[in-house]
C-alpha positions, 0 to 999 in steps of 0.5 A: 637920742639927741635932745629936742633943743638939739634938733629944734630952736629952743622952746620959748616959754610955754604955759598951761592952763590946766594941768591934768592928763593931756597936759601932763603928756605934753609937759612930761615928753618935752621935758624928757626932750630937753625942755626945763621946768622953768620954761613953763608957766601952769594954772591949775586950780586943783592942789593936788593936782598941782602937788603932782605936777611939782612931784612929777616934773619940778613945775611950781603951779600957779592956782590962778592966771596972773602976770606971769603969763605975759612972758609966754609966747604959746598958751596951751588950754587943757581945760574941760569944755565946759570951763573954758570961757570962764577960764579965759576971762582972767588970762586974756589981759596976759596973753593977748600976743599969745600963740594959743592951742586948744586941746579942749575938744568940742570948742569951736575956734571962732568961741575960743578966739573971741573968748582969749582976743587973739585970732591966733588959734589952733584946735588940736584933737589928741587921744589918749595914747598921748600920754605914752607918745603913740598919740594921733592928734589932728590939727586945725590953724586959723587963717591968722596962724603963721607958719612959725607959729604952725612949726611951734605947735609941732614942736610942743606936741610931737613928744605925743605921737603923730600930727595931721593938719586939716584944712577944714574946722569941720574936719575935725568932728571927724578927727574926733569920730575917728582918732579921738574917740577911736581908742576905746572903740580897740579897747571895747575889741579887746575885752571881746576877744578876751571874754571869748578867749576865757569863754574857750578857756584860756586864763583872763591874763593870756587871752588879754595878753593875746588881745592886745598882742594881736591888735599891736601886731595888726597895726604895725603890719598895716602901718608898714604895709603898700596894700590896703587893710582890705587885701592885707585881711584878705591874704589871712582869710583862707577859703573854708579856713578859721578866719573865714569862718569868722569874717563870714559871721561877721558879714552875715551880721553885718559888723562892719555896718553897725561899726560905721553907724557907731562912728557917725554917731560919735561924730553927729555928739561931736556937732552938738557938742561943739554947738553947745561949748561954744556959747558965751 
C-alpha cells in the first residue's frame, strides 16, 4: 500500500494534548502512514504514559505545554473532560493560529473556542474501534473552520476508520448515543449470546468465538447489502423456523423498544454532560 504522504500533502506539525488511548490510535495510524515522530509536539503530564509513547512510536513527550507548540499548525485535544479548561490555559498563548480538534466528548465548542481563543474548532466523536482502524467518528466545524483545515482533519483521522460530517452541533449527542457509546451496546450482546451459548453448552472459547463471528459477519453483509437491515432480517426469518422463534420472543418482549429507550437515554447523559463540561 502507498504511504499516506504519497497520497496526501504531508502533514504539517501536529500536536497532542494528552497522549492516552485516542491519542495513541491517531499517533500510531499516521506513523504507520508515513508521518514521522518528529512531526509531532505531545504533552502528557503522566511519565508512564509518556514512557509509552517513546517505547511505542520514538515520541519524546513533553510533561507540560510550552514554545514548542507554537510551530504546530493543528492541536489535537485528548483530554478528559473534566481537565479541559485547565489544560488550556498554558497552551493558548502557543497556539492562538492553531487549527484545533477535540475528541474530549461532551465539551461544547462555543467553551472550547473561548477556552483556546480560536474559533477554528472541530468537535469529533470517536469510538473505540479507533484504536484497531475500524472506527466511526462523527465531526462537526465551526463556521470559521476552512475547507483546508476540514481536509486537515480528514487526513489526521482517517487512519482510524470512517468519518461523518454533520452540520448541526447537536447532532453530535446523537453521534455519541449512537456510534460513540454504541460499541459497548455489541459487546453487552455478545456476552448475551455467549452466556446462553455455555447455558446450551457449548465451551466459553466457541460460543465467544461464534459471537463475534456472527456480529462481523452481519456487519459486513449489511454494510455491502442495497435492502435495508429490515428485509436482510426478514430474508433469514423463516415462518416457524428457528429464527422466527427467536425474533418472536424478542417482539413479544418488546427488545427493540427497550433498546431504543436505552439510546435516548445515552443521548439525554450526553446533554447534561455537554452542559456541565462546558462551564468555566
Amino acid at each position: 500500500m502507498t504511504p499516506a504522504s504519497h497520497r496526501h500533502p504531508p502533514l504539517p506539525p501536529i500536536a497532542f494534548i494528552g497522549g492516552g488511548n485516542m491519542a495513541s490510535a491517531i499517533l500510531g495510524g499516521l506513523i504507520r502512514e508515513g508521518a514521522t515522530a518528529a512531526q509531532f509536539e505531545v504533552i502528557e503530564p503522566y511519565a508512564e504514559a509518556r514512557a509509552r509513547l517513546a517505547h511505542d512510536f520514538g515520541i519524546h513527550a513533553l510533561p507540560e505545554a510550552g514554545s514548542a507548540l507554537a510551530r504546530c499548525a493543528a492541536v489535537v485535544w485528548a483530554v478528559k473532560p473534566q481537565t479541559f479548561a485547565e489544560a488550556a490555559r498554558p497552551v493558548r498563548a502557543h497556539a492562538g493560529d492553531a487549527l484545533h480538534l477535540s475528541v474530549a466528548a461532551g465539551i461544547p465548542s462555543d467553551s472550547i473556542a473561548r477556552w483556546v481563543g480560536s474559533e477554528r474548532v472541530v468537535r469529533a466523536m470517536p469510538n473505540t474501534p479507533a484504536l484497531v482502524g475500524q472506527g466511526m467518528t462523527g465531526l462537526f466545524a465551526r463556521s470559521a473552520v476552512a475547507a483546508a483545515d476540514r481536509t486537515l482533519v480528514e487526513q489526521m483521522l482517517a487512519p482510524t476508520g470512517e468519518m461523518l460530517w454533520v452540520d448541526a452541533e447537536s447532532a453530535l449527542d446523537t453521534v455519541t448515543a449512537l456510534s460513540g457509546s454504541g460499541p459497548a451496546y455489541v459487546f453487552y450482546f455478545i456476552e448475551a449470546m455467549t452466556e446462553a451459548g455455555v447455558e446450551l453448552g457449548l465451551p466459553v472459547a466457541q460460543a465467544q468465538r461464534l459471537a463475534i463471528g456472527t456480529f462481523t459477519g452481519a456487519s459486513a453483509l449489511a454494510r455491502s447489502a442495497t435492502e435495508p437491515p429490515s428485509v436482510l432480517r426478514e430474508r433469514v426469518t423463516s415462518k416457524g423456523g428457528t429464527t422466527h422463534a427467536a425474533i418472536s420472543s424478542m417482539q413479544d418482549t418488546d427488545v427493540k423498544a427497550l433498546f431504543k429507550r436505552a439510546i435516548h437515554a445515552a443521548h439525554r447523559r450526553a446533554g447534561e454532560l455537554g452542559e456541565e463540561f462546558g462551564k468555566g
